[in-house]
Each structure stands twice: as structure tokens, then as C-alpha cells.
C-alpha positions in Angstrom: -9.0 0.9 7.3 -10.7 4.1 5.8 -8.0 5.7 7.7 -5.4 4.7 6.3 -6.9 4.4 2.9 -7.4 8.6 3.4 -4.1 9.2 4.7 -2.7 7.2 1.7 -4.8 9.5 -0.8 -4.1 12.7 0.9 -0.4 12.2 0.6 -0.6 10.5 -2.9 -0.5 14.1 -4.8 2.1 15.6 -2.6 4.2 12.2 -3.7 3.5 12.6 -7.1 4.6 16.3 -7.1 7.9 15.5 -5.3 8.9 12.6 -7.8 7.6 14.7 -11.0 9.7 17.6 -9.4 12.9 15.8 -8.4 12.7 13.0 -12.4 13.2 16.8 -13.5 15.6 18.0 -11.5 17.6 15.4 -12.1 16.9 15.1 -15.9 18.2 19.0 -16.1 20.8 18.2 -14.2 21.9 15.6 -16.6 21.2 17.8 -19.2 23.6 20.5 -17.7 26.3 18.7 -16.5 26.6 16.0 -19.9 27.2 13.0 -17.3 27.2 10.0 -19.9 24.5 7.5 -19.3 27.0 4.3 -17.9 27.7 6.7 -14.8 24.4 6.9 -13.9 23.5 4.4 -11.2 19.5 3.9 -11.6 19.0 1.8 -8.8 20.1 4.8 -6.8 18.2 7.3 -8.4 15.3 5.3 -8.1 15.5 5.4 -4.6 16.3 8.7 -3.7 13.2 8.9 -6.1 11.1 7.1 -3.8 12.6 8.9 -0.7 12.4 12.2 -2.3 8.6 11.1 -2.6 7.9 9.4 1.1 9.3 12.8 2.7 7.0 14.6 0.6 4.3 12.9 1.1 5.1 13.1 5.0 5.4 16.3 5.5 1.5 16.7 3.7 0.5 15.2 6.4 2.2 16.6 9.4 4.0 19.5 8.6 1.9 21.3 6.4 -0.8 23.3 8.3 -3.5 21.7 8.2 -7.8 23.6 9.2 -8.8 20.3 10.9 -9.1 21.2 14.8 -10.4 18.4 17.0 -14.4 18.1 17.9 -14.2 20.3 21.0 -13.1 23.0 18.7 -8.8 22.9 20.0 -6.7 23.2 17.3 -3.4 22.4 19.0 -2.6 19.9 21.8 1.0 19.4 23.6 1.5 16.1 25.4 4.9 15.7 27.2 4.0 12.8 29.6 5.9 9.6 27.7 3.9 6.2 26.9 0.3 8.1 27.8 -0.9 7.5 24.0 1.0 4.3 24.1 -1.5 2.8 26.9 -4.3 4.6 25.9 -4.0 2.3 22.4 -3.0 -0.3 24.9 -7.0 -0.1 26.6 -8.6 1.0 23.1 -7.0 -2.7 22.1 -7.8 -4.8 25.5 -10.5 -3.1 27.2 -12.8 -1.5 24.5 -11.7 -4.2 22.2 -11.2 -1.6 19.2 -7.9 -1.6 17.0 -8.6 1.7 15.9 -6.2 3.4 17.9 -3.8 0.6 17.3 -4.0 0.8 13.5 -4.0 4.6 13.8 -1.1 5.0 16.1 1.3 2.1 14.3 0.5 3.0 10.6 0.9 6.8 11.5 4.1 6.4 14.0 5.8 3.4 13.1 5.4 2.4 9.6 5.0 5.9 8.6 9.1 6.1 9.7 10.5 3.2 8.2 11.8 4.7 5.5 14.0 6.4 7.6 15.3 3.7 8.4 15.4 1.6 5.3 16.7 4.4 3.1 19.8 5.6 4.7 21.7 2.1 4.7 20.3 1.4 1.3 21.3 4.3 -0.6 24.4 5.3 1.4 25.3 2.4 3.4 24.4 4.4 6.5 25.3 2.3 9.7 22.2 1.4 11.8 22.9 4.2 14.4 23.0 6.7 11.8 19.9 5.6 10.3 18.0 5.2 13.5 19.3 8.9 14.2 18.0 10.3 11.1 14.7 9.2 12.0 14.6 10.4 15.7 15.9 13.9 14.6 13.1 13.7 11.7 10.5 13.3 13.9 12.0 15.5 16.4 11.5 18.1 14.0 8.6 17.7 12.9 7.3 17.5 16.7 8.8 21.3 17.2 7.4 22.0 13.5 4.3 20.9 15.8 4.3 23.3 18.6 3.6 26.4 16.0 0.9 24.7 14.0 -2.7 24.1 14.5 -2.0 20.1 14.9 -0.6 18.1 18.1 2.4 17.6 19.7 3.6 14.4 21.6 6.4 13.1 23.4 5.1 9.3 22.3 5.2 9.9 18.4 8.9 10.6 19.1 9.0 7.0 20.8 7.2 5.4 18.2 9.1 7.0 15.3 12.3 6.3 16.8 10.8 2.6 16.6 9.8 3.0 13.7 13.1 3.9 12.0 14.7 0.6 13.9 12.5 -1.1 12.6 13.0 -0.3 8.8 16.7 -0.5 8.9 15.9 -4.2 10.7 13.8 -5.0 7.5 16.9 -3.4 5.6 19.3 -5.7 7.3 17.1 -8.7 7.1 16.4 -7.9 3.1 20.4 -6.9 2.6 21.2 -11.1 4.4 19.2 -12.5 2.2 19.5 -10.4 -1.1 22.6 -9.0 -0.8 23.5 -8.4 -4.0 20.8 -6.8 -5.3 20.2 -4.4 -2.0 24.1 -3.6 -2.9 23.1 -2.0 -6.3 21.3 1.0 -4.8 24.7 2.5 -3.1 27.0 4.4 -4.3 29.0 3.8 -2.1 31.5 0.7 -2.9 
């Protein structure tokens, strides 16, 4: 859990410096463009708030170069063979009966893109294919982003992200079937 707990702090000032950046942004665009107050849809803004945010504080932790080079002294790894991290969490789990792995790889893969998944449908009304493809390409990205950096590269956080965004917009469709009405305020779209 002292994972987690350090990821969530290492990203928490990035986070806070995207949503101060964009709340100004968006205040001086307000300011420029003398949009009156009754066009403003909150909800919405709110949310790309909060999306604004979760990218930011995504990128801070796999985009951004980081020093950290693993304890043999490699600061780069490349790993193209599909579903090898996947069972190697699999034995962590079964065989050394640690959830280390598991915690690290599902918090860090999956959860980590279910915004992507969420977001989309909720502030555009994004279909679940286009939501599931943002989150593919996002990670595709990043895992390219990877190949130049000092931090690792693999074909399974691609799988696991991909998950991860269908999972999100499943939570968004489960939340939109039973609160409708309120997951309808956040789109601008009519």
C-alpha cells in the first residue's frame, strides 16, 4: 500500500498545477470572451477540470523523465513478448503468495486508465469504442514516449491499459443506467 500511497503523492503536485493552471485558463478565458454566467455548464467544466488534472498527474509519473534506474544499475527496459508481466503477477499472486505485483501492476495499468474511459462518454458522450480508443492510443503513446526515456517499455501495460479504459467506461455505463440524469449534466452535448 506504500506504493500506491507514493505514487498518489508524487502525482498530487503535478494535479494541483494542472487544475490551478487550467481554473485560470479558463477564468481568462471568461474574462476575454464576456460569455455570461447561464452558458456556462459547471458540471462540464468541472470535469474537464478533473481530467485536465488525472492527465497531468499521469504523465508525472510516466512520461516525465524520471533518475530512478532499476537495482542492477539499467535505466531502460523493452519488453515486447505479450502477457510475460501478466503471469509473472500471476506466480507473485499464487506461487510466492505476494499481491505486490498484483497491487502494483492493476493500480498502475488498470485503474490508472479509467479515466480514459470514464471521461470521454461523460463529458462528450463519446461511444464506448471511442473511449476505449482514446485510452489504447494514450498508452500507446506513452509506451513510445517510453523507448527514449530512462524508464520501461512493455507490450503488457498496453494490454492492461486498454483494459483499463473498458473498464472505466463500463463503470460510466453502469453509473449513466442508474443515475442518468445527473451523469447527463456533464455533456455538452444534448
Amino acid at each position: 500500500m506504500n506504493a500506491v500511497s507514493g505514487f498518489i503523492r508524487a502525482m498530487a503536485p503535478y494535479m494541483a498545477a494542472a487544475a490551478i493552471a487550467w481554473a485560470a485558463a479558463k477564468f481568462l478565458a471568461l474574462m476575454v470572451s464576456h460569455t455570461r454566467r447561464k452558458e456556462i455548464n459547471w458540471y462540464h467544466e468541472a470535469g474537464l477540470l478533473l481530467f485536465a488534472a488525472f492527465i497531468a498527474g499521469l504523465a508525472s509519473q510516466t512520461v516525465i523523465p524520471s533518475t530512478v534506474s532499476s537495482p542492477d544499475g539499467r535505466v531502460h527496459e523493452t519488453w515486447l513478448i505479450p502477457f510475460r508481466f501478466i503471469c509473472y503477477t500471476y506466480e507473485d499472486l499464487f506461487v510466492r503468495h505476494s499481491c505486490y505485483s498484483l497491487l502494483i501492476n492493476f493500480t498502475g495499468n488498470v485503474v490508472m486508465f479509467m479515466p480514459f474511459g470514464f471521461f470521454p462518454p461523460l463529458l462528450w458522450r463519446a461511444s464506448g469504442r471511442k473511449a476505449i480508443a482514446a485510452g489504447f492510443f494514450a498508452s500507446l503513446f506513452i509506451e513510445i514516449t517510453q523507448l527514449f526515456l530512462p524508464r520501461s517499455t512493455d507490450i503488457d501495460d498496453l494490454i492492461l491499459n486498454t483494459a483499463g479504459a473498458a473498464l472505466g467506461f463500463l463503470i460510466y455505463r453502469l453509473l449513466h443506467r442508474r443515475f442518468g440524469g445527473f451523469i447527463d449534466r456533464f455533456s455538452t452535448v444534448k
